[in-house]
Structure formats: C-alpha cells, structure tokens
C-alpha positions in Angstrom: 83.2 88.6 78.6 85.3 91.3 80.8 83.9 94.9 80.9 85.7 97.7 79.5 86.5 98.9 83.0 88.2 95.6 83.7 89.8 95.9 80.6 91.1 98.9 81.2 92.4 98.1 85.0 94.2 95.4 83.6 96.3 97.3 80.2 96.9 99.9 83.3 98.3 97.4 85.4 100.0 96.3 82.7 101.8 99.5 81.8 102.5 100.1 85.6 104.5 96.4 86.2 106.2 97.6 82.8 107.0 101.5 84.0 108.2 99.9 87.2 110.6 96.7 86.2 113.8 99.2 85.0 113.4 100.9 88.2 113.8 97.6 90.2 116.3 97.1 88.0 118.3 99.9 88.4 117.8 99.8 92.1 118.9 95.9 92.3 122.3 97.3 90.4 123.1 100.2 92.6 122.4 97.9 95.4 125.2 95.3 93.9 127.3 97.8 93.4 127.5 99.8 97.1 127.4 95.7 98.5 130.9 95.2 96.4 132.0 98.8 97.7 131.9 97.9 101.2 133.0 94.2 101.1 136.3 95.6 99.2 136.7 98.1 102.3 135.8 95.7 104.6 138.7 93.0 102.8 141.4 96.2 102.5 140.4 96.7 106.5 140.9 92.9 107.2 144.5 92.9 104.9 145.3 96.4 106.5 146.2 98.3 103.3 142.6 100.4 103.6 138.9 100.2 105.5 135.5 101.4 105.4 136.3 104.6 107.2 137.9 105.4 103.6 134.8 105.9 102.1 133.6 108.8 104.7 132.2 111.7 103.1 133.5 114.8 104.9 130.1 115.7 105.8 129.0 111.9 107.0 126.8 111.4 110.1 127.9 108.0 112.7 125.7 107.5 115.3 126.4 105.3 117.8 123.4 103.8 119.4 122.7 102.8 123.0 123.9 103.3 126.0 127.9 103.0 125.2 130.3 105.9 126.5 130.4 106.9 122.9 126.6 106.6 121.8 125.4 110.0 120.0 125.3 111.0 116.4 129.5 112.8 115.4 127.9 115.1 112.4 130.5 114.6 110.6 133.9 112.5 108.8 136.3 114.4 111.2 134.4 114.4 114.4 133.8 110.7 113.9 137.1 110.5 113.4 138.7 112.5 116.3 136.3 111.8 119.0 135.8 107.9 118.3 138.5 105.9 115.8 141.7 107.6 116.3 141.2 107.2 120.4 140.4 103.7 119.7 143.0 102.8 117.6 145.4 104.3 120.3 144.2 102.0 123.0 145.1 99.0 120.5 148.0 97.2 120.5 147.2 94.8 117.4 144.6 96.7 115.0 141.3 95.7 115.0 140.3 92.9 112.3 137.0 92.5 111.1 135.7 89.0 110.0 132.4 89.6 107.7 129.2 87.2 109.0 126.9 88.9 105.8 126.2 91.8 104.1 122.6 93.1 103.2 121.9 95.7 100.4 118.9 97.4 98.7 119.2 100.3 97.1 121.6 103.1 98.7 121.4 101.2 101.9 124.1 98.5 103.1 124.1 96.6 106.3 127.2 94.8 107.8 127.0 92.2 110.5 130.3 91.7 111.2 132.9 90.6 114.0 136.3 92.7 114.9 139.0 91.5 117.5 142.3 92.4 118.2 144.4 93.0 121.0 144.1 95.9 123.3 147.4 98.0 124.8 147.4 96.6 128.3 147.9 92.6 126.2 143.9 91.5 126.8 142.0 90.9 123.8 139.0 93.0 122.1 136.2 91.1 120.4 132.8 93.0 119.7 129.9 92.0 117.3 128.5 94.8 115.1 125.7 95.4 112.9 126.8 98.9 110.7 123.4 100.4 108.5 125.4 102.2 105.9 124.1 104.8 103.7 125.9 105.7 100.4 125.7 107.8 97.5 128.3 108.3 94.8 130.5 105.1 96.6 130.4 107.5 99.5 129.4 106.8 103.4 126.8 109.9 103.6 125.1 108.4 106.8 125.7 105.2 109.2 123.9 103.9 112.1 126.2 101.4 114.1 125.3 98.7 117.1 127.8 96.8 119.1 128.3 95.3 122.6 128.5 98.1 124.8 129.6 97.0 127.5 132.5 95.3 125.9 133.2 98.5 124.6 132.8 100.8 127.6 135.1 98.0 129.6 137.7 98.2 127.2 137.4 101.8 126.9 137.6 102.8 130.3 140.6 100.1 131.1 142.7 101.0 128.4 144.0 104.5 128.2 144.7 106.1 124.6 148.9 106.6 123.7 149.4 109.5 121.8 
C-alpha cells in the first residue's frame, strides 16, 4: 500500500501536468499562428504584392551574423532598412524571390530556412540560402537573427554597385 507521502507526490503531480496542459496549449496556438504570419509574408514576398520586412516593428533589431560586409546588429526597422535592404534591392535587376525549404515555430519564435535568387544589375544571377530566427509579438518582427552565404553576399555586394 503507497505511503501518504507518495500519495501526495503523485495528486501534486497530478495538479502540475493539469496547471501546465493550457499553457502548452496556448503556446502551441501562438506558435501556429506567428508560423501562418510569416508563411503569408513569405508567399506576398514570392508574388511581389508584400514581404516579411512588412511586419518590422519600428523598434526591431536584425543582426546579421558572421563575417559578411553587412554582419552587426541595425537596432532598429529603419536602419535595417536604409543601411541593408534598400541598397540591396538597388543592386537588383529582377527582385529577389524566396522559395520556402520549412518553417519552424514554438512559441514567439519562428525560423525560416529558406532560398532567394534573382538577378543582380550587371545580368549575373544571385542565389543565397538563409536561415532567419524571427521573434514576434503582436504579429510583429520585435527581433531577428539572420545566416546566409557570405561570401556570396560580399561578392555580389562588392561587384554590383547600388542605382539610386
């Protein structure tokens, strides 16, 4: 016959797996939800009517790791915006179309592994694998970390220069 102590572990066990099964819950749901945020971004950005830069809150941190020209953290939508994307997309010729391998979500956090190519100002093509960590509250990109090829990037970036 179990001891009351046993007893007891187990109704508090109990109680805890029963505490504990909305929260997973709920977390499973907001993670549904941000995956289906991005994937439409990510199918606007393919279509060109839209993209995940949309979803930038003003105050949104990109870092770029590694070692490319453009590796640091831009603390914020604008700078992000101004320093990396608009000089990008002015060294493009065709705009950049991503092709989704997965998407991975849990909670607040999404991650993209993804492929982009399109073709760069002086005719050659651009083609880069990327892995985004996107962090989201309220539908909104609050934080990203982003990986890619960098010297595919630094080559195109350095051959191509930016029209105004």
């Amino acid at each position: 016959m179990a001891g009351f102590g046993t007893l007891l572990a187990v109704a508090v066990s109990g109680f805890a797996v029963a505490a504990l099964a909305p929260l997973a819950h709920a977390r499973a749901d907001t993670a549904d939800a941000n995956k289906a945020i991005i994937q439409r971004a990510f199918d606007a950005w393919a279509a060109g009517t839209g993209g995940p830069y949309d979803l930038l809150a003003d105050d949104a941190a990109w870092t770029i790791t590694g070692n490319s020209l453009a590796s640091k953290t831009y603390p914020n939508r604008e700078a992000f915006m101004s320093e990396v994307i608009r000089p990008f997309n002015a060294r493009m010729r065709a705009g950049l179309k991503p092709s989704i391998r997965n998407i991975y979500a849990e909670g607040d956090t999404v991650v993209v592994f993804f492929d982009a190519s399109g073709t760069a100002r002086d005719g050659k093509p651009y083609a880069n694998t990327y892995a985004w960590f996107l962090d989201l509250k309220d539908g909104k990109i609050g934080k990203a970390h982003a990986f890619f090829d960098s010297i595919a990037f630094n080559d195109f970036w350095t051959r191509v220069q930016p029209v105004p």
